[in-house]
C-alpha positions, 0 to 999 in steps of 0.5 A: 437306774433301770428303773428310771429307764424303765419309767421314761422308755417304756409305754407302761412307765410314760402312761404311768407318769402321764396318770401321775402328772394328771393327779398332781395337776388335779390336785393342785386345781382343787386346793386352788378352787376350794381356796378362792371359794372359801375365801368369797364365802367367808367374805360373803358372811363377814358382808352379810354380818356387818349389814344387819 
C-alpha cells in the first residue's frame, strides 16, 4: 500500500505514471495507424490485381 502512495503522492511516481500513460498512448496510435494502413494497402493491391 505504500507503494501505491508513493506512486500517486510523489513527483518521481506522477512523472512515472505520466511516462507510463505516454507509452500506452503511443502504442495504442501506433497499432491504430499501422491498422488503417495495411488496410488501404491491401485494399490498393486487391484494386490494382482486379484491374489488370
Amino acid at each position: 500500500m505504500h507503494a501505491l502512495r508513493d506512486f500517486f503522492t510523489t513527483d518521481y511516481g506522477l512523472l512515472s505514471a505520466a511516462v507510463i500513460a505516454l507509452t500506452l498512448g503511443m502504442g495504442v496510435w501506433y497499432a491504430r495507424f499501422f491498422q488503417r494502413h495495411i488496410r488501404e494497402d491491401t485494399e490498393a493491391a486487391a484494386r490494382a490485381a482486379r484491374a489488370r
